[in-house]
Biotite code that builds the C-alpha atoms (Angstrom):
import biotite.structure as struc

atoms = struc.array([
    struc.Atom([60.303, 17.391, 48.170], chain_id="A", res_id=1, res_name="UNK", atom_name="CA", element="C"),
    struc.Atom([58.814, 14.886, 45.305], chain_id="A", res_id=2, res_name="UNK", atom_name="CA", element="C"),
    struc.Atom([56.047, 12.780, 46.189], chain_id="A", res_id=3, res_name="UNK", atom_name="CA", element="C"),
    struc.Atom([54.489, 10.359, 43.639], chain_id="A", res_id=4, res_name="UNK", atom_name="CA", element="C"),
    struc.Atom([53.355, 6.686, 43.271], chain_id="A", res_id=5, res_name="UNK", atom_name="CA", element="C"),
    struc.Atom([54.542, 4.115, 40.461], chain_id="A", res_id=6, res_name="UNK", atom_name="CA", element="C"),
    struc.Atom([51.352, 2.452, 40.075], chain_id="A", res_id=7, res_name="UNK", atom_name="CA", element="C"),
    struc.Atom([49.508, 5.537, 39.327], chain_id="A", res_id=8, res_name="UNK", atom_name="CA", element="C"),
    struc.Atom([47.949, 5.228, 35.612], chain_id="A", res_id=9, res_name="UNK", atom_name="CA", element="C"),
    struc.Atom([49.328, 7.011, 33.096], chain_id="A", res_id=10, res_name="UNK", atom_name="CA", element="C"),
    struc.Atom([47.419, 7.902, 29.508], chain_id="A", res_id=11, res_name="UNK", atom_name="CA", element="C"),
    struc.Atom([49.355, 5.726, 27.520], chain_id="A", res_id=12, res_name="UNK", atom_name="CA", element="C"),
    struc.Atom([50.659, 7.043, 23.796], chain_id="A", res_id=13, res_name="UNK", atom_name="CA", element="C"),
    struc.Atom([50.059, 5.314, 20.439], chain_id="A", res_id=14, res_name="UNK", atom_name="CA", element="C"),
    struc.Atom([53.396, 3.873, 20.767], chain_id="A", res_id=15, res_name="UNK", atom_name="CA", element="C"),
    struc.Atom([52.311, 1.495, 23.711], chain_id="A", res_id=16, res_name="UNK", atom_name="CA", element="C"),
    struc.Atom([54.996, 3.246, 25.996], chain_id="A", res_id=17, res_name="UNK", atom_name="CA", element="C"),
    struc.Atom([54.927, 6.016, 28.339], chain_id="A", res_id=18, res_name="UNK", atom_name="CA", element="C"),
    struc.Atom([57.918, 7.890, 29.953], chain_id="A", res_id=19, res_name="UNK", atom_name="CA", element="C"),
    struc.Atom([57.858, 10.370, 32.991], chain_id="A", res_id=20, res_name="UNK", atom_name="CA", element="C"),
    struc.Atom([61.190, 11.561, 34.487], chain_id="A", res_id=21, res_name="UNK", atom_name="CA", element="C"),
    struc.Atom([60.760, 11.281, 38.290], chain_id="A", res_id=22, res_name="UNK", atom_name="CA", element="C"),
    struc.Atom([64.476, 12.956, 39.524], chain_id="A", res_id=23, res_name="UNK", atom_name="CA", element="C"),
    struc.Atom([67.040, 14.415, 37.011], chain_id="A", res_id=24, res_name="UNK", atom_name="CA", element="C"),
    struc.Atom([70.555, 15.336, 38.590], chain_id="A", res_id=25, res_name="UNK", atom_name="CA", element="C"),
    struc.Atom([73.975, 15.765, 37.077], chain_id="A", res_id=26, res_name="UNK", atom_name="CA", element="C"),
    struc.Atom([74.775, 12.074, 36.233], chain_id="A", res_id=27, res_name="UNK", atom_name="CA", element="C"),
    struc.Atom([71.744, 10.244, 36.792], chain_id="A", res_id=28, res_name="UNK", atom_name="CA", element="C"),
    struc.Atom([68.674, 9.974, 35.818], chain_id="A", res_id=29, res_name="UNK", atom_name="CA", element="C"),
    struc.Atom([65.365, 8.349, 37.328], chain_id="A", res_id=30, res_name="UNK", atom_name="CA", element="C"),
    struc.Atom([62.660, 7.427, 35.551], chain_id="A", res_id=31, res_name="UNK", atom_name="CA", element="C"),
    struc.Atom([59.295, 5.540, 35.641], chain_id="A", res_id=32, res_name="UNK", atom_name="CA", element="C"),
    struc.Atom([57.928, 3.523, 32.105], chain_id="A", res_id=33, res_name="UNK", atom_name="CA", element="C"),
    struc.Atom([54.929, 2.174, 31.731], chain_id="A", res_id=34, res_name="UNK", atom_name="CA", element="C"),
    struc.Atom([54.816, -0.552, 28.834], chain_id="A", res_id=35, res_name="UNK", atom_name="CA", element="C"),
    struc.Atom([51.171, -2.545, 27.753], chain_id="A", res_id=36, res_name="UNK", atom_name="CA", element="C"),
    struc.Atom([51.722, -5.139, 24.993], chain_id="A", res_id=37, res_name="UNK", atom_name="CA", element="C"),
    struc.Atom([55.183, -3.310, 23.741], chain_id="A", res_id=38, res_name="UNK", atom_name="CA", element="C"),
    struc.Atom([58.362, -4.339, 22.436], chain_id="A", res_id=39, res_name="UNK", atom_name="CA", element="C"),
    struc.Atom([61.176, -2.799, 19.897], chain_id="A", res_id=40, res_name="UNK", atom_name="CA", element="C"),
    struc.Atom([60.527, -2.269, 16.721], chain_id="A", res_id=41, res_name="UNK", atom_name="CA", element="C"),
    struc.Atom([61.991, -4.728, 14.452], chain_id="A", res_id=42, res_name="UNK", atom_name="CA", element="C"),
    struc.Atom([65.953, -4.190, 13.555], chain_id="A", res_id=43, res_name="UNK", atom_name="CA", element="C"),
    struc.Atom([65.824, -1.488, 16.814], chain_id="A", res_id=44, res_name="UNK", atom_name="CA", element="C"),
    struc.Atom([68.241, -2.059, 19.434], chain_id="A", res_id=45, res_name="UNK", atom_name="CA", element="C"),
    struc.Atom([68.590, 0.676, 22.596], chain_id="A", res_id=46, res_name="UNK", atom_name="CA", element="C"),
    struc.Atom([72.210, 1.616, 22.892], chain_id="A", res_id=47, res_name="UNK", atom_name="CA", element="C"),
    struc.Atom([72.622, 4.102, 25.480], chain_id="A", res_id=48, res_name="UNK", atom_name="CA", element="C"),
    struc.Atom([75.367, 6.170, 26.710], chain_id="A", res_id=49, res_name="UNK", atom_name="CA", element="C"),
    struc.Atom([74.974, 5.778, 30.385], chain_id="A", res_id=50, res_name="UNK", atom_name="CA", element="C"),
    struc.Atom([74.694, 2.870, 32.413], chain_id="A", res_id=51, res_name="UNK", atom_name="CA", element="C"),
    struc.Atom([71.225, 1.660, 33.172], chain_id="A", res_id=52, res_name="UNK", atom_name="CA", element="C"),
    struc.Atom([69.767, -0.047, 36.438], chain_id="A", res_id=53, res_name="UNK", atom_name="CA", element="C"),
    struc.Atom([66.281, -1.167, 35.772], chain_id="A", res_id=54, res_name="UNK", atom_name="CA", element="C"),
    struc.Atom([63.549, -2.762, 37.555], chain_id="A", res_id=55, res_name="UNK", atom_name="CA", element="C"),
    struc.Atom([59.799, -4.460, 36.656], chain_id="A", res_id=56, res_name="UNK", atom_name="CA", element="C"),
    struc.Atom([57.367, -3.502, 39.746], chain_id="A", res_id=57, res_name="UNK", atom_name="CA", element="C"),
    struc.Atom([54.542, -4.344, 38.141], chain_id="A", res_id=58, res_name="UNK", atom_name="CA", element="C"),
    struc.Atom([53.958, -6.789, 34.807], chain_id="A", res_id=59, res_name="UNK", atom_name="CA", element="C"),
    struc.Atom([56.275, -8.894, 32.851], chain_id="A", res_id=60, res_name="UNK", atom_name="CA", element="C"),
    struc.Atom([58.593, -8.330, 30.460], chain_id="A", res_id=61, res_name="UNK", atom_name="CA", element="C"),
    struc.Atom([61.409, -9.572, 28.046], chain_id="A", res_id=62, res_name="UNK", atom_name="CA", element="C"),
    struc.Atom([64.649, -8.038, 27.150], chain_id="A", res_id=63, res_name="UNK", atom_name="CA", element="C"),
    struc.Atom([66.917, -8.947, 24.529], chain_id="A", res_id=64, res_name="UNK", atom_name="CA", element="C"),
    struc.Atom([70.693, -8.503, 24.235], chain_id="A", res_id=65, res_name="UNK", atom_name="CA", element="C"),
    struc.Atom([72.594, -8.182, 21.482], chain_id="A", res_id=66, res_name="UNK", atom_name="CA", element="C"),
    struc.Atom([75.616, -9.935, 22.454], chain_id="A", res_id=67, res_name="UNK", atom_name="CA", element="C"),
    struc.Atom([75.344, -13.562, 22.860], chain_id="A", res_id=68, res_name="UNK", atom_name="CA", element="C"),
    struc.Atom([71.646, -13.138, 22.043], chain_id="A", res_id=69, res_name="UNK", atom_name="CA", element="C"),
    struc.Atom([71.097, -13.578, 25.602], chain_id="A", res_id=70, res_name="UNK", atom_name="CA", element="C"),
    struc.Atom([67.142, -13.010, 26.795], chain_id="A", res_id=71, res_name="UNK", atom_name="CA", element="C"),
    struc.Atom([66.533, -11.765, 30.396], chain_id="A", res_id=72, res_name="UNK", atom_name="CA", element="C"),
    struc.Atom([62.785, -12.195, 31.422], chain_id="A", res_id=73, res_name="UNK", atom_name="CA", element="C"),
    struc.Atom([61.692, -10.009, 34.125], chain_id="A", res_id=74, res_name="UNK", atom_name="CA", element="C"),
    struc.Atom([58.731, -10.492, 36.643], chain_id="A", res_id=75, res_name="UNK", atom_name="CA", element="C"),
    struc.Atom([57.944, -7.784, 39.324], chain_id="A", res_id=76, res_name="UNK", atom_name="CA", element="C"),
    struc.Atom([61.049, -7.195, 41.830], chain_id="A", res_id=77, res_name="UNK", atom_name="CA", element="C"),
    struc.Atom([63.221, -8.646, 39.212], chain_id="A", res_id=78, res_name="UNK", atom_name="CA", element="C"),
    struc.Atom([66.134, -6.168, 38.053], chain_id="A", res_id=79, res_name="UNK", atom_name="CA", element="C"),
    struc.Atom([68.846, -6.218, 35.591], chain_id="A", res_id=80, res_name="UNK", atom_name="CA", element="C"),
    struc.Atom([71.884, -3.877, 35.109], chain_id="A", res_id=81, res_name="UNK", atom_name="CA", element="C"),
    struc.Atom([72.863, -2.845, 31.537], chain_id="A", res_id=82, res_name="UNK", atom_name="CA", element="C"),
    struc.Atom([76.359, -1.430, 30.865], chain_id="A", res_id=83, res_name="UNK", atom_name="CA", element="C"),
    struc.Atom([76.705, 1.663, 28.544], chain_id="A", res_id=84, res_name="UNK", atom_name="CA", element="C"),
    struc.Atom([76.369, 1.157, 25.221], chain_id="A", res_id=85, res_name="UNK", atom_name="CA", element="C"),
    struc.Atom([75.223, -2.548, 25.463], chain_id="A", res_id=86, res_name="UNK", atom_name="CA", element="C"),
    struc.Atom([72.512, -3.171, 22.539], chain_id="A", res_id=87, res_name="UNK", atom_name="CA", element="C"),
    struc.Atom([69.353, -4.217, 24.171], chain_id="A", res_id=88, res_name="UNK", atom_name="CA", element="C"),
    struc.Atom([66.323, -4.176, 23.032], chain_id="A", res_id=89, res_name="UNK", atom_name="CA", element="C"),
    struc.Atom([62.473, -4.905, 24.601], chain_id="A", res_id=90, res_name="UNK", atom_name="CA", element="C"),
    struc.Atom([61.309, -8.277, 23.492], chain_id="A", res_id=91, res_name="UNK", atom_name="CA", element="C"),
    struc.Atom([57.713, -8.242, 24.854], chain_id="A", res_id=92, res_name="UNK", atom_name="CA", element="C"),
    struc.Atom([55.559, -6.722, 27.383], chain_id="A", res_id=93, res_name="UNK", atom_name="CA", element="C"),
    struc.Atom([52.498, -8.981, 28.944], chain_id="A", res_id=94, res_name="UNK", atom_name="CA", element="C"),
    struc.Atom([49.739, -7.174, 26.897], chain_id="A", res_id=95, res_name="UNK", atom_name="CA", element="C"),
    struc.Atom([47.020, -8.448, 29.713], chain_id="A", res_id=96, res_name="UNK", atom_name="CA", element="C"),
    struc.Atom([48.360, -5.581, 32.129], chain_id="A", res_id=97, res_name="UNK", atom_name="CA", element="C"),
    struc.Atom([50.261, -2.844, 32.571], chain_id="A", res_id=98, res_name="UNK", atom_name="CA", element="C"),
    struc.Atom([54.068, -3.596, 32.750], chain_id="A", res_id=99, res_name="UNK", atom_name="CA", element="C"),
    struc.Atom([55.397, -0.791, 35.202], chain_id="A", res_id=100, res_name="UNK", atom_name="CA", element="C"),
    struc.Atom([59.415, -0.165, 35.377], chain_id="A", res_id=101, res_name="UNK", atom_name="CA", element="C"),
    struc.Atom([61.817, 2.170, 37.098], chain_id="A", res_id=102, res_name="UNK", atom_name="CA", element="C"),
    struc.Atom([64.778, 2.569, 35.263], chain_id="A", res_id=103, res_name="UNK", atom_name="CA", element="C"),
    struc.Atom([68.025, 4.268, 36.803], chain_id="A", res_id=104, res_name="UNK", atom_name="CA", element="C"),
    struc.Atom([70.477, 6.117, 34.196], chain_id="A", res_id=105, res_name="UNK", atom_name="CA", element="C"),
    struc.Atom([73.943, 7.110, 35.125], chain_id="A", res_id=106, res_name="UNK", atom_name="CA", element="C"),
    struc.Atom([77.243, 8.079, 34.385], chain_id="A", res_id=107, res_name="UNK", atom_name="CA", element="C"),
])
């Protein structure tokens, strides 16, 4: 059995995001990101192989997609779907707080 909490602080890297896997299983992948003040780099757009579900619980944030330049903003509850190999990208992050996410990868 796994047991944890989403809120729980994490000790944040340089980068301004931190990543914890929280259930890895042929085909899908769970995991929790915690985001303070972060988006992309400039030019860098995520482009991954699986699909991705992913949700804000905590925070704001911005996402960016590549075609049609659409912009999703997110608030907490809030959830988007991104198809595999769609170019997204993070916009912004509310630097004030925290911006917590759980993000489901799959196949």
């Amino acid at each position: 059995m796994l047991v944890g909490n989403l809120t729980t602080p994490a000790v944040m890297p340089a980068s301004g995001e931190f990543f914890e896997a929280l259930v890895q299983r042929p085909g899908v992948r769970i995991e929790r990101i915690i985001s303070h003040g972060h988006c992309s780099e400039a030019g860098f757009w995520y482009e991954q192989k699986e699909a991705e579900w992913v949700m804000v619980v905590q925070g704001e944030a911005r996402l960016r997609f590549e075609q049609g330049d659409r912009v999703v903003e997110l608030k907490p509850g809030d959830w988007v779907e991104i198809a595999a190999r769609e170019r997204h990208r993070v916009e912004w992050t509310t630097p004030e707080e925290e911006t917590v996410w759980v993000a489901v990868f799959y196949s």
